[in-house]
NUZAZA-387413 format. One record per residue: x, y, z of N, C-alpha, C in turn. Coordinates in steps of 0.05 Angstrom, whole numbers, always signed. Example, Ala and Ser with C-alpha at 12.3 -4.5 7.8 and 13.67 -1.06 7.14 Angstrom:
BEGIN
<<+264,-114,+156>,<+246,-90,+156>,<+264,-66,+156>>
<<+257,-45,+142>,<+273,-21,+143>,<+258,+1,+157>>
//
This chain:
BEGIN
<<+17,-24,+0>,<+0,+0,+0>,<+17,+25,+0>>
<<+33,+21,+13>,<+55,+47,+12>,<+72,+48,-13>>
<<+74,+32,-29>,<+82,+40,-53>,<+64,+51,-69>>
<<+37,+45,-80>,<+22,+60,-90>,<+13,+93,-79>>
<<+25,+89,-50>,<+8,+125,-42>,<+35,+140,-58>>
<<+59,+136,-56>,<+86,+143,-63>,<+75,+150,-90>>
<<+71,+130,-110>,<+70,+133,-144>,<+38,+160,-145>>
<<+25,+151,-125>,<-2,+173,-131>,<+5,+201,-128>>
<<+29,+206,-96>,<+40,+227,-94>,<+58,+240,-124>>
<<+70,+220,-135>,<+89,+219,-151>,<+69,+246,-176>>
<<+56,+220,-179>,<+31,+223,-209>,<+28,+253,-204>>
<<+5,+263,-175>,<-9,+281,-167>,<+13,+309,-174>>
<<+47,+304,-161>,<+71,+327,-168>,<+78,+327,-196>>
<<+69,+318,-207>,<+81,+318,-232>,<+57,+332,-250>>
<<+39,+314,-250>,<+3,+332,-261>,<+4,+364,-252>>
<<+14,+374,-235>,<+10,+398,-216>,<+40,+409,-239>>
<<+64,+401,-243>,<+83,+419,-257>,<+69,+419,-281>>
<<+63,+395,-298>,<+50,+404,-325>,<+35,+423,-333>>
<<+3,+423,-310>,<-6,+441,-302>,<+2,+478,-301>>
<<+24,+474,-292>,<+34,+512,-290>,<+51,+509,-307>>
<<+58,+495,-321>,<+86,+503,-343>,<+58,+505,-367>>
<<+39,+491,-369>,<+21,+495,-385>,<+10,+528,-385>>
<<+2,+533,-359>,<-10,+565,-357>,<+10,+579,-365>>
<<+32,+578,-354>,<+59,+598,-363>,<+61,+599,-396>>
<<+56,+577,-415>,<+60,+577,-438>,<+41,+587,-453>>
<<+12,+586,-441>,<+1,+602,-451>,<-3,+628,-444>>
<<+9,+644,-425>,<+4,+671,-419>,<+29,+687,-430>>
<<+46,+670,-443>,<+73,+684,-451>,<+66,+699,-479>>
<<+73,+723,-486>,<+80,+731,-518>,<+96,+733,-533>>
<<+82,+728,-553>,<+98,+717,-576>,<+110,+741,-585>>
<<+148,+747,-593>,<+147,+765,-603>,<+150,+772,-634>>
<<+152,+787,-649>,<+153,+794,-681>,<+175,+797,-685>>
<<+190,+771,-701>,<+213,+758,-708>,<+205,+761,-737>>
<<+221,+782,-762>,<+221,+783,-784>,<+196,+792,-788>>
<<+182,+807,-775>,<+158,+825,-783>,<+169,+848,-797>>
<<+150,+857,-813>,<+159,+878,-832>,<+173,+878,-852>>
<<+189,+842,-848>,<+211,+846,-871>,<+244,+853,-858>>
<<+243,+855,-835>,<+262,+852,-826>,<+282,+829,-815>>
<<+296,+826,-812>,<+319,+801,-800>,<+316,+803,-768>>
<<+299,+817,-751>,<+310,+810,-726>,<+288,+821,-706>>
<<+297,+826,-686>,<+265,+836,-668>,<+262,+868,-670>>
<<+237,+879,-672>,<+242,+912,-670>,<+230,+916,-633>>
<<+241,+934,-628>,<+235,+939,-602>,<+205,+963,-605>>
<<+188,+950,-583>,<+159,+966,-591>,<+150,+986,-558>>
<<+163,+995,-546>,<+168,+1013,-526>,<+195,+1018,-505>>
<<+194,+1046,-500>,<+216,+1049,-488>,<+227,+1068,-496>>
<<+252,+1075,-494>,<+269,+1094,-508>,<+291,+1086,-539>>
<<+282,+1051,-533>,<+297,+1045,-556>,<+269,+1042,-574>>
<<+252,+1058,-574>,<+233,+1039,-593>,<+242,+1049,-620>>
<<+228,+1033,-643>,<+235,+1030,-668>,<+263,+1012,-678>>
<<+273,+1012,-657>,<+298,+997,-664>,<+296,+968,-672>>
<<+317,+959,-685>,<+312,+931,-688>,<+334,+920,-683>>
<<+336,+904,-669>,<+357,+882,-662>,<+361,+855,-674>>
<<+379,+848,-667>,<+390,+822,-683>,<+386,+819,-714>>
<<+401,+832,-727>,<+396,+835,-762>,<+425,+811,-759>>
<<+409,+788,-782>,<+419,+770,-792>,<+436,+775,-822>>
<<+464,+785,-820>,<+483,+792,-844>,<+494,+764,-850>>
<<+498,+765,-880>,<+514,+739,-884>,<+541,+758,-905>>
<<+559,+753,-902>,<+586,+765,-920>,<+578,+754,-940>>
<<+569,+761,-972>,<+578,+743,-996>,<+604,+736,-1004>>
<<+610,+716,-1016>,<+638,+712,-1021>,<+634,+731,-1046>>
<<+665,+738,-1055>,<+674,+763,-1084>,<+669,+741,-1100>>
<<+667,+715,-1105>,<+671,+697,-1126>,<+632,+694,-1132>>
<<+624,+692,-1107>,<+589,+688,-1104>,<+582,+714,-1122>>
<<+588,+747,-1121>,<+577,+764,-1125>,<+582,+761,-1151>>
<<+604,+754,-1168>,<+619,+751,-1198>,<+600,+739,-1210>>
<<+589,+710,-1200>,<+578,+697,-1206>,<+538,+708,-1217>>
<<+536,+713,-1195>,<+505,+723,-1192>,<+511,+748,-1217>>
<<+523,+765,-1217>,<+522,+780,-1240>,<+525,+769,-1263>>
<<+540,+752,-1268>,<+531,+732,-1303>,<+510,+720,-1308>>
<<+501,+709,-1279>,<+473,+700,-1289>,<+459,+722,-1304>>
<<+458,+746,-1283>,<+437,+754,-1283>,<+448,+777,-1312>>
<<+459,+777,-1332>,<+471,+775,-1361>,<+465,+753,-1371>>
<<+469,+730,-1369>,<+452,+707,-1390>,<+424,+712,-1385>>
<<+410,+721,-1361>,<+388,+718,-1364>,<+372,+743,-1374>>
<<+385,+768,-1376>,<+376,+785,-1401>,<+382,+788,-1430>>
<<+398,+761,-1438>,<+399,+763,-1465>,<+382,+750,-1476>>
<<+377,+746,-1501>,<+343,+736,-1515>,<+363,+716,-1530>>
<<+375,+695,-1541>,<+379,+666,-1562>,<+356,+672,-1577>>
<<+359,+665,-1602>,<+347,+656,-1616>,<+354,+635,-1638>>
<<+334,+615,-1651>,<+345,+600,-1653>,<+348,+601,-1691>>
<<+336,+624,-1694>,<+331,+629,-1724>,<+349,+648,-1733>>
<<+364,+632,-1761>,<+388,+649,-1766>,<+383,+684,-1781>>
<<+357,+690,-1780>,<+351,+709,-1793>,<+365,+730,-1770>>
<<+358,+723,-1743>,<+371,+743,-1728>,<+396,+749,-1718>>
<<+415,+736,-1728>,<+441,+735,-1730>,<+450,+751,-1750>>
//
């Protein structure tokens, strides 16, 4: 019998944390991560407001930017496949 009051105590502490980690999760807010179009959080009172924090930069490599500009030259030229326009 004393093992089961133990596991009921057990059950009853444990139902009771789920319980408030449950309320806590729902009374928390969510904040606006890449709202607007931005990379990071903007601050919405205070003296920092408007600001935005954590802007996600990535360095391009010089070879990446070389690159992206030829495409984007093949992809405004027109081929054709008819020799009239040659």
């Amino acid at each position: 019998m004393e093992r089961l009051k133990d596991l009921i105590i057990k059950n009853h502490e444990e139902k009771k944390k789920e319980q408030s980690n449950k309320v806590l999760l729902n009374n928390r807010k969510e904040v606006e991560i890449n709202a607007n179009g931005t990379s990071g959080y903007k601050i919405k009172e205070g003296i920092n407001k408007g600001k935005i924090l954590g802007h996600i930069k990535t360095e391009k490599n010089p070879l990446e930017t070389v690159i992206d500009r030829i495409e984007q030259d093949i992809n405004h030229c027109v081929v054709h496949d008819d020799k009239d326009y040659l």
